[in-house]
N, C-alpha and C positions, 0 to 999 in steps of 0.2 A: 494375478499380478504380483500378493506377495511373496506368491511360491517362484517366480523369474526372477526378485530382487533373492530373494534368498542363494538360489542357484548361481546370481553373479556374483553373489561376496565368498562362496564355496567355490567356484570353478567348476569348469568340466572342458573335458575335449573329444575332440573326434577322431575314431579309430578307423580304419582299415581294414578288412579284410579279403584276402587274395588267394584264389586257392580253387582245387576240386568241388567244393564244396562249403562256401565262405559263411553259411545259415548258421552252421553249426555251430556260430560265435555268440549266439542267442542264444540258445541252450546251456551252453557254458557260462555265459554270464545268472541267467537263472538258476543254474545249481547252484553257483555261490551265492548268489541270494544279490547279486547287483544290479543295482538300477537301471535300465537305460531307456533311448527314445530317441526317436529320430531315426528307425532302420530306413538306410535306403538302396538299393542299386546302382551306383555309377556307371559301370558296365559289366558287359558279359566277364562272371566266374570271379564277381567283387561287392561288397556289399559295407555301408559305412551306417557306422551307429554313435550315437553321444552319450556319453559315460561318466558321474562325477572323479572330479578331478582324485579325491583320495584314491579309487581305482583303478588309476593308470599305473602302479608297481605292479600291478597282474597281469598286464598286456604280455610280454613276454610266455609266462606259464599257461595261458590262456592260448596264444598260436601254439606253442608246444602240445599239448593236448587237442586241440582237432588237426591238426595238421596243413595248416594254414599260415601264411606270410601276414601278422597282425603289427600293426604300426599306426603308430600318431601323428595326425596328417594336420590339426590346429588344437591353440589351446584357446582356452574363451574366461572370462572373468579376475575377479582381481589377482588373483595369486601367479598369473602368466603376464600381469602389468607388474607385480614388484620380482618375477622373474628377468622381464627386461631391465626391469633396471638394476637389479642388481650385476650386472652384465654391462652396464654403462656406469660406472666410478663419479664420472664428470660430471654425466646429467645428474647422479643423486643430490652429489653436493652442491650444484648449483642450485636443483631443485629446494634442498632444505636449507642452504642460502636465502632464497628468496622467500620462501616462508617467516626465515626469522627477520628480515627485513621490512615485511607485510606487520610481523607481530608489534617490532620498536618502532616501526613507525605509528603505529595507530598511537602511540603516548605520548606523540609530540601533536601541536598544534599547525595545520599550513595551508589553512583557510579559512578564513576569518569572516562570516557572511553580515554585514549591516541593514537592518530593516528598521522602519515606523521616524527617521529622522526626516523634517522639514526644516528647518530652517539651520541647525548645524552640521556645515559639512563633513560630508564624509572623512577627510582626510584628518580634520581636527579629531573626529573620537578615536579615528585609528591612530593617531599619535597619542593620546589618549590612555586607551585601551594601553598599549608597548608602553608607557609611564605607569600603569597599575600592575602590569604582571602579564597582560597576554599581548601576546604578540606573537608572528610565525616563527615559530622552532620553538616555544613554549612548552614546557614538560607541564602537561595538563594535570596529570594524578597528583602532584605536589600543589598545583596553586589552587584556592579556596575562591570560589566562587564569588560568592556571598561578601570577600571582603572585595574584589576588584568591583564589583557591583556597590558598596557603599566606598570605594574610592573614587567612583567614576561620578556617582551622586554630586562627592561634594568638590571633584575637581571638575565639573562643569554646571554652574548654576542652575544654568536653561531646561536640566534631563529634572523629568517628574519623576521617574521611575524607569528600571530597564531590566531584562533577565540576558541569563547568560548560558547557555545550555550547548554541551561539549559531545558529539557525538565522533566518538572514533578519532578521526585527524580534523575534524570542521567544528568550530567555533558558530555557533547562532546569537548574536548578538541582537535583541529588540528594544526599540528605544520607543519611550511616550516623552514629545517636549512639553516644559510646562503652559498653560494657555497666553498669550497675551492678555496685559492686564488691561481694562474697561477703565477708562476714568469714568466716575461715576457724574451724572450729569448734574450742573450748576442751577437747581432752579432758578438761583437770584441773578445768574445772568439772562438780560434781557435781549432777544436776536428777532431778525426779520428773516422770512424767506424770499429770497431775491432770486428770479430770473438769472439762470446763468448760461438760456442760449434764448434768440428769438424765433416763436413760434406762436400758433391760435390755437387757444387753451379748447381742451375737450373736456377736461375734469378738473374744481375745486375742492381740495376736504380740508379745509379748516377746524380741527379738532378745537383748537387754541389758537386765540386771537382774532383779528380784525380781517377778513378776504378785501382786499381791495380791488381784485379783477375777480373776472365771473366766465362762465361757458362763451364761447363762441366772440372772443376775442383776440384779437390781436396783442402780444407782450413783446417789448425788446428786452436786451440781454441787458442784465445788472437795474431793472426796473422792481420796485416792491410789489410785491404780489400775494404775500398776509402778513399787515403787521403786528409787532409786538404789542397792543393795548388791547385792553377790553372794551366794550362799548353796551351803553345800555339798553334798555327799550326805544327811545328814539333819537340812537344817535349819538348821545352825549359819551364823551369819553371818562373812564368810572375808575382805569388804575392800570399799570403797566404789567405785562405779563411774559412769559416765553412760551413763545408762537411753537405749534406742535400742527404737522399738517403735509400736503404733495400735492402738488399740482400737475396734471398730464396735459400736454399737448404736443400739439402735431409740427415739424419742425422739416428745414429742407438743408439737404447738405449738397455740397458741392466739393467734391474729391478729383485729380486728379494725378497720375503717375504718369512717368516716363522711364523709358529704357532704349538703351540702342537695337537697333533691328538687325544688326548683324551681331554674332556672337562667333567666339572662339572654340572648334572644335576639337577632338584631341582624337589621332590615331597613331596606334602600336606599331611599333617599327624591330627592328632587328636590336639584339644586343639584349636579352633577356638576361639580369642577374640572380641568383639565388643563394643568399647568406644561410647559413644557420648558427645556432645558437643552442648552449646547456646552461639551464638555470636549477641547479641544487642549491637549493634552501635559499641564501640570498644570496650567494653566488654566480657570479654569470660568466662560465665560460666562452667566447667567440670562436668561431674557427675560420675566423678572415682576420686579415693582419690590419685595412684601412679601418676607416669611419664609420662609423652605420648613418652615418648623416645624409639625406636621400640626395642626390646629383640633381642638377638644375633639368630640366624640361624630364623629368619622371617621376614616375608613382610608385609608392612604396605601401605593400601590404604585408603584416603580421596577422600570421596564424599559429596558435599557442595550441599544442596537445601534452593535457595532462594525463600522467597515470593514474587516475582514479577508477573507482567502482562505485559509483553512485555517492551516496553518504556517508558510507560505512569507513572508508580508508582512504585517502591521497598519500601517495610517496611525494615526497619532495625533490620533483623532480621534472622537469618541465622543457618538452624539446622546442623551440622558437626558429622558424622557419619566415624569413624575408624575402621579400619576391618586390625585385626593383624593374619597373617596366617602361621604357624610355618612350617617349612618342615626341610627335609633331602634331602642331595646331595651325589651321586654315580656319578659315572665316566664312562661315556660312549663315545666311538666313534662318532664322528661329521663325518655323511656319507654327507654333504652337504661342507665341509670346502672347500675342492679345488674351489668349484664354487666361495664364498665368497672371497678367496683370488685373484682369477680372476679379480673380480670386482673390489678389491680394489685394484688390479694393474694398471688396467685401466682407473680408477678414478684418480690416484696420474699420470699416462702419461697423461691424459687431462689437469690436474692442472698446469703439467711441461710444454706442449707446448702455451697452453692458446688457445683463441678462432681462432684466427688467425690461428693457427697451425692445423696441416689436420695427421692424422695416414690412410698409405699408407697400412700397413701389420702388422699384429702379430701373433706370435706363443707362445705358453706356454709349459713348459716340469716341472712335479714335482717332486721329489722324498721325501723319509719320512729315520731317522733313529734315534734310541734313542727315538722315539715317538713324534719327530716334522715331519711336513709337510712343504718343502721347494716347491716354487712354482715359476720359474724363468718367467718373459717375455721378450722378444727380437720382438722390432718393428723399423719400419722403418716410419720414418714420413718427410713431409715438412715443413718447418716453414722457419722463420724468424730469422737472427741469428746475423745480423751488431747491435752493441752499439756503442752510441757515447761516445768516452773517450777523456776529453781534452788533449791538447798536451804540454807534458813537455815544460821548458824554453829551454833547451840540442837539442828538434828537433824544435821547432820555429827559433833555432840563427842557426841552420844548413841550414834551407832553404831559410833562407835570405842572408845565406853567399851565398849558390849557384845561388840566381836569380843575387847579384854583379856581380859574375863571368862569368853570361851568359852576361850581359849587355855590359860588357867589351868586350867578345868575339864578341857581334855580332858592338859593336863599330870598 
């Protein structure tokens, strides 16, 4: 293998020979001591062989001395690729054009990639970013990393920390947001956990405070269900506290959706458009004279081919192709709609109970009239249903009146 790469960056080509007696081109070539391989027979009273390319000045002397018609019928490896070209003017130069286009472009910036942001839009750090130094067409070897990275810090509060890592023509920009901050919790504020749907309770944990309902009950919404005091051995209430606890039960929902049973369909008709577009750098050449604004009853698709190679390089340079496709709509029955609204009943009951929460059962019943589709769900699920809600001034000075009054009593 690396005597074949060797052999293509040296050349060789294939000879010829034609004649009384074409063998005798082997002989000759082993007097002088030259390489070859590849004898073969093409036909009667001919015989072809392959010979490094340095070589080939001997072809000539070489038929002269056996007395044979010898000629160069291909040539093979690099030195017969920069013989073509030097034979083509045009292609060289455009060839080493486009090289040095490849080379300046890799030192500008014209892809800018954003990863790790949640909650700052994208389009804020990339305005951003083009107020600290990088932006597309940015000459990367002149800007300093390190300071756009502590520009970016402190011209957006919210970033914890972010790198900036510049390969070729592509910008990797990763962003860590700072955390949201925890208020930390008020022991001194005093709160009840309050029912905030109705359902019969399966589980109480009252870590902290008083359980006012218990297993295998029935609660309504907004009803107390652990309060804020402590209680003693039997009963007496001892001092006010914040209630620390969850309560599970079983709860039933009733969902319903509608949607119209006929729906608008769309078919492709005649009169197909197709725009294009040249985007250099932030340039946008058009090669239509109107709008790009898409025409009423059509669909407008954009497809973008850049010239890139992977990570390594992007030319700035970007052909944009518009495809306007005109249709008409008719009104057909949606045979799959019940299932769709199924789904999104049960998407909006996941949403309602949250992860925590578990759906035990569900049934669905539709019916349709006037040309809507009504789609009821009814499930039964367990969840998690105590909120903490602090406690009015009216029931704190209540239960401090009562624990006086126990005090007194058990004095």
């Amino acid at each position: 293998m690396k005597r074949n790469y060797a052999r293509y960056v040296t050349g060789w080509v294939t000879a010829e020979a034609s004649g009384a007696q074409p063998e005798k081109l082997l002989y000759a070539l082993a007097e002088r001591g030259v390489a070859f391989w590849g004898a073969e027979p093409p036909r009667d009273f001919a015989m072809t062989v392959e010979i490094p390319w340095r070589a080939a000045k001997l072809i000539p002397a070489l038929g002269a001395s056996i007395g044979c018609d010898v000629r160069i019928i291909r040539c093979h490896g690099l030195p017969a690729v920069f013989k073509k070209l030097r034979q083509r003017a045009v292609l060289l130069v455009c060839l080493a054009f486009m090289l040095g286009v490849l080379f300046v472009s890799g030192a500008f910036v014209w892809v800018i990639q954003i990863s790790g942001n949640e909650t700052i839009p994208e389009g804020v750090i990339r305005q951003a970013l083009a107020e600290c130094g990088l932006d597309i067409g940015s000459f990367w070897p002149a800007m300093s990393q390190d300071q756009v990275r502590n520009s970016m810090i402190l011209k957006l509060p919210g970033i914890r920390w972010m790198t900036v890592s510049i390969r070729g023509s592509h910008a990797e920009v990763i962003i860590r947001e700072k955390r949201t901050h925890i208020e930390p919790v008020d022991e001194a504020e005093y709160v009840n956990l309050v029912a905030t749907k109705t359902g019969f309770v399966t589980e109480v944990l009252a870590l902290r405070g008083t359980a006012l309902t218990e297993e295998n009950r029935a609660v309504l919404a907004g009803e107390v269900l652990v309060a804020g005091y402590a209680t003693g051995r039997y009963g007496a209430i001892q001092g006010l506290t914040r209630t620390i606890g969850s309560v599970t039960a079983r709860t039933l929902y009733e969902m319903t959706i509608e949607a119209p049973v006929y729906v608008d369909e769309k078919t492709a008709t005649e009169g197909l458009m197709v725009r294009g577009a040249l985007v250099l750098g932030k340039t946008r050449i058009n090669f239509y004279k109107d709008s790009s604004i898409c025409p009423a009853d059509c669909d407008k698709i954009i497809e973008e081919y850049t010239l890139s190679v992977g990570r390594v390089f992007t030319l700035p340079l970007t052909v944009e192709k518009t495809v306007y496709t005109p249709y008409t709509t008719q009104s057909v029955e949606a045979l799959e709609l019940r299932e769709e609204l199924e789904e999104m009943l049960l998407a909006a009951l996941a949403e309602e109970i949250g992860q925590e929460g578990e759906m035990l059962s569900a049934q669905f019943t539709a019916s349709s009239g006037n040309g809507v589709l009504y789609v009821t769900l009814f499930a039964e699920c367990e969840e998690q249903i105590a909120e903490a809600v602090p406690m009015t001034a009216e029931e704190i000075l209540e239960i401090q009146e009562k624990i006086v009054v126990t005090e007194e009593v058990e004095s």
